[in-house]
N, CA, C and O of each residue as an XYZ file, in Angstrom:
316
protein
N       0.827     -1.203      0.000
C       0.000      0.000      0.000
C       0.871      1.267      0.000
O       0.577      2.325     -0.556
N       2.188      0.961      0.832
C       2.710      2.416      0.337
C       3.428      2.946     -0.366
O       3.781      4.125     -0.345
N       3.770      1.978     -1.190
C       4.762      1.961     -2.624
C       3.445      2.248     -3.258
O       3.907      3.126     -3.987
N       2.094      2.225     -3.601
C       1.204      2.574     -4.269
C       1.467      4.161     -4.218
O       1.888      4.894     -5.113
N       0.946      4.585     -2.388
C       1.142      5.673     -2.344
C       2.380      7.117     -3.040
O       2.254      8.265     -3.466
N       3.541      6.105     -2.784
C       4.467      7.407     -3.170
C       4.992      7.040     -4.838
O       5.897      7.597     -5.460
N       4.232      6.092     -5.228
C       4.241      6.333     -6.952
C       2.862      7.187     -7.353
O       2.824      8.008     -8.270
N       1.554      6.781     -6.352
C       0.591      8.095     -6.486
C       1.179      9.512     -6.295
O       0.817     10.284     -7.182
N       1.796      9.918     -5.589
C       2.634     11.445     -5.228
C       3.217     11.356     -6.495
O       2.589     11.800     -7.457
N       4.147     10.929     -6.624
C       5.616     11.040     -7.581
C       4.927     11.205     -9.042
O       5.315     12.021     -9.878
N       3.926     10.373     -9.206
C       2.955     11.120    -10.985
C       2.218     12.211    -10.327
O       1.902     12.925    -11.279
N       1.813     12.693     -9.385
C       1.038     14.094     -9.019
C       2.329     14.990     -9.125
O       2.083     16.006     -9.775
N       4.152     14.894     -8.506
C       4.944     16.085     -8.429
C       4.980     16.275    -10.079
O       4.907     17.326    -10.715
N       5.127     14.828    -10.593
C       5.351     15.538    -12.082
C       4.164     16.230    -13.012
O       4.484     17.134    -13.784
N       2.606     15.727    -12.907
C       1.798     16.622    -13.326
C       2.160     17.769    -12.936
O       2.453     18.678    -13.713
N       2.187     17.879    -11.372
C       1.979     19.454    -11.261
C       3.122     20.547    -11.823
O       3.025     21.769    -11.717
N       4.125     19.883    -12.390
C       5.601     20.460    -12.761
C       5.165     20.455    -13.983
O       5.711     21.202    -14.795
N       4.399     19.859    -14.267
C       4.241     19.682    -15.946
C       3.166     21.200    -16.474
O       3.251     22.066    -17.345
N       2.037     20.797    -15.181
C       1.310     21.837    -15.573
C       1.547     23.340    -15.000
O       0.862     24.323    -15.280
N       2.394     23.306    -14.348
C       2.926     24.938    -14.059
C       3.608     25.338    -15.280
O       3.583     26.475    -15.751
N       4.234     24.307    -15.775
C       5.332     25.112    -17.311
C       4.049     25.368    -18.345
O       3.978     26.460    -18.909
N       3.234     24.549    -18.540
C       1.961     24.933    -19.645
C       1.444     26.492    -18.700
O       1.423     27.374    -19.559
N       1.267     26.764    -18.093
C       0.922     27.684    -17.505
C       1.468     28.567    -17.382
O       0.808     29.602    -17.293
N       2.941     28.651    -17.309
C       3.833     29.226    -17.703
C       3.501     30.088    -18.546
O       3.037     31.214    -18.365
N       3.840     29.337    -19.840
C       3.230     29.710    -21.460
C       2.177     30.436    -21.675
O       2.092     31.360    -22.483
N       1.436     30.078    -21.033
C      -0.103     30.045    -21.411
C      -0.234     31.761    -21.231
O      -0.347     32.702    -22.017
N      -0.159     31.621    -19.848
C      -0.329     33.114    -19.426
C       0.741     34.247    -19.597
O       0.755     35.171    -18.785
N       1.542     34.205    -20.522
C       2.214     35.713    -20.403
C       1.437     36.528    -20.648
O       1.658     37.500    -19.925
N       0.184     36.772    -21.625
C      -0.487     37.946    -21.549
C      -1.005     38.295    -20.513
O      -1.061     39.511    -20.329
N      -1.491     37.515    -19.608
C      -1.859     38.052    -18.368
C      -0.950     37.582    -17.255
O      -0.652     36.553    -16.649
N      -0.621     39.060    -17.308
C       0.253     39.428    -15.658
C      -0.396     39.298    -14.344
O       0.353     39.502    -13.388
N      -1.617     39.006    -14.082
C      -1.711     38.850    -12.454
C      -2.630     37.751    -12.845
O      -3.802     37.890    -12.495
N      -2.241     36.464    -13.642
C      -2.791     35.007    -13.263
C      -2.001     34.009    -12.444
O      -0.858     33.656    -12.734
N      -2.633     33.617    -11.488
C      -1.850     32.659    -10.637
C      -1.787     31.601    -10.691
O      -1.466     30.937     -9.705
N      -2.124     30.962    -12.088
C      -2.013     29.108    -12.261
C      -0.906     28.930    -12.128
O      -0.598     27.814    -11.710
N       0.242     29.954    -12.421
C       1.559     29.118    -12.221
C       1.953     28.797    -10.837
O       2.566     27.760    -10.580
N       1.605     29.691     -9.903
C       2.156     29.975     -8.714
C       1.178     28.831     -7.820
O       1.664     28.305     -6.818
N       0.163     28.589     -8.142
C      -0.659     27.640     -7.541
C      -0.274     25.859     -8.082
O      -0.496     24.825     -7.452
N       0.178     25.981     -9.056
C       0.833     24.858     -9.892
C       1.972     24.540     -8.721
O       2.037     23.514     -8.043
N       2.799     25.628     -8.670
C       4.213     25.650     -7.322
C       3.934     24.591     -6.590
O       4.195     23.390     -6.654
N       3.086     25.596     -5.562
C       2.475     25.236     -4.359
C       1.920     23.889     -4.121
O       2.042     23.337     -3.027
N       1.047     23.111     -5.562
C       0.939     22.000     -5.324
C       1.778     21.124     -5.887
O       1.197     20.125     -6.310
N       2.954     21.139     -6.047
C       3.990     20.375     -6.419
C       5.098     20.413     -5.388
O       5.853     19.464     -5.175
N       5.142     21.630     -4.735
C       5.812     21.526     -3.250
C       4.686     20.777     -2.157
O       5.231     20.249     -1.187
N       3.786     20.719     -2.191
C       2.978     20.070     -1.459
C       2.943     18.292     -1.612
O       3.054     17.480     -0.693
N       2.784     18.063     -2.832
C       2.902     17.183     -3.150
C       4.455     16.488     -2.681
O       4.508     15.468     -1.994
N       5.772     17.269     -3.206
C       6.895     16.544     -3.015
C       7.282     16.690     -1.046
O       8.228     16.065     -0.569
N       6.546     17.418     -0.339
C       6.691     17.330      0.965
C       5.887     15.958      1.318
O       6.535     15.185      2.025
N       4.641     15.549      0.960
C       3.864     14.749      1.261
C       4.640     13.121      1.120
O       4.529     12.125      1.834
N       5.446     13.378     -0.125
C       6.110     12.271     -0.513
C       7.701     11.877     -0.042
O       8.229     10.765     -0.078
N       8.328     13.280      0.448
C       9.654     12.800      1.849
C       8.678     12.107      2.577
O       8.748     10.882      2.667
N       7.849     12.693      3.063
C       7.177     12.491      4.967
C       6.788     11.132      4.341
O       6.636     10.444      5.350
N       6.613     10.577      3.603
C       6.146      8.978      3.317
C       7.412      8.181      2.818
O       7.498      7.031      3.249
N       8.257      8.555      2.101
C       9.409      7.791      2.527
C      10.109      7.691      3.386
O      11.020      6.912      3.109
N      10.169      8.081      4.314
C      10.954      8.445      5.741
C      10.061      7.652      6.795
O      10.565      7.117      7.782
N       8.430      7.609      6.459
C       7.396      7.206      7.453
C       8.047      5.482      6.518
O       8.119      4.501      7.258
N       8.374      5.321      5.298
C       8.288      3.518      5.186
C       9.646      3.419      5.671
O       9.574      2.265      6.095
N      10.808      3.770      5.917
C      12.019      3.493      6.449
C      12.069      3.785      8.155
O      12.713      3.212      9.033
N      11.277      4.722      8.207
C      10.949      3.744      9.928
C      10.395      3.472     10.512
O      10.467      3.500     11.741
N       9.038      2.818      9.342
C       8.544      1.940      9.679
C       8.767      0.324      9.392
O       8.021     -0.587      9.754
N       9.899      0.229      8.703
C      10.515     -0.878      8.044
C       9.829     -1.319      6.643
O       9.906     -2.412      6.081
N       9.377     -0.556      6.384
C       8.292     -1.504      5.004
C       9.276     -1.272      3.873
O       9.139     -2.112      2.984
N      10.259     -0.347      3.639
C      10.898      0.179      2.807
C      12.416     -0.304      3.152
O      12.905     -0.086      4.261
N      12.803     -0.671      2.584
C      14.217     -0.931      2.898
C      15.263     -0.408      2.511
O      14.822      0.598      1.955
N      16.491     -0.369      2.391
C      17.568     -0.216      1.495
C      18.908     -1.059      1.827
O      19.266     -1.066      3.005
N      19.565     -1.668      1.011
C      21.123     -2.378      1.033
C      21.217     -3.320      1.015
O      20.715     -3.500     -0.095
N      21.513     -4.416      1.393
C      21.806     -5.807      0.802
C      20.440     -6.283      1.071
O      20.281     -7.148      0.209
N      19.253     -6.211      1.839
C      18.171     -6.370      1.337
C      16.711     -5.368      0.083
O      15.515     -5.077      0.066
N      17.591     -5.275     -0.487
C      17.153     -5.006     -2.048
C      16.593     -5.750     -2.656
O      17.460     -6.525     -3.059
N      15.603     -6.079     -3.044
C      15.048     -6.950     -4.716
C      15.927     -7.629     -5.183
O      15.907     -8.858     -5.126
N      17.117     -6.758     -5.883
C      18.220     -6.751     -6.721
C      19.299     -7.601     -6.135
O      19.739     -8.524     -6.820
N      19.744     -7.395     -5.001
C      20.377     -8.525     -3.812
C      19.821     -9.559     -3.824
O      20.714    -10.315     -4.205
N      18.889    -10.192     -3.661
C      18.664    -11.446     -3.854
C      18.551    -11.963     -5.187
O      18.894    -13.138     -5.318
N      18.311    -11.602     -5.790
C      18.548    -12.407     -7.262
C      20.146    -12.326     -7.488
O      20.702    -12.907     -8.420
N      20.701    -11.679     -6.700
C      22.282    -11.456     -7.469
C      22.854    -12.702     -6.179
O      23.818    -13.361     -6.569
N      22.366    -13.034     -4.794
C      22.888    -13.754     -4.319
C      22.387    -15.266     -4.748
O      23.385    -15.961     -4.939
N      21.304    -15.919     -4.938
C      20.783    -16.771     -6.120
C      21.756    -17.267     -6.945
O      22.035    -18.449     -7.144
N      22.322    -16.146     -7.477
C      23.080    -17.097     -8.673
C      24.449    -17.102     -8.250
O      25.328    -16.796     -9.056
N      24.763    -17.470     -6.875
C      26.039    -17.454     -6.579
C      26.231    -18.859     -6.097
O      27.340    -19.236     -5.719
């Protein structure tokens, strides 16, 4: 469930990065539109949401890192 979660975040930081640059664009004629700046905000929101959940699966143990890796066991397997 929480590898769901922070691949749910991680496609929301990049929409919202995606859609601040269209917004970007979009609006130079108008000088006091705030899609870009609200675009920011939820992409810093988003990438805060998604430390505080990797940090919450590393100590909570669900997340690991170093010789228990995925990748570590198939590489010790063929030894």
């Amino acid at each position: 469930m929480l590898k769901i979660l922070i691949i749910l975040l991680l496609i929301g930081v990049i929409l919202s990065l995606s859609s601040g640059l269209v917004f970007l664009f979009k609006d130079t004629e108008t000088p006091d539109s705030k899609r870009t700046l609200y675009a920011l905000g939820l992409r810093i929101t988003f990438a805060s949401l998604l430390l505080i959940t990797i940090a919450y699966g590393f100590y909570s143990g669900e997340l690991r890192m170093g010789v228990n890796a995925p990748w570590h066991a198939a590489q010790a397997a063929g030894e």
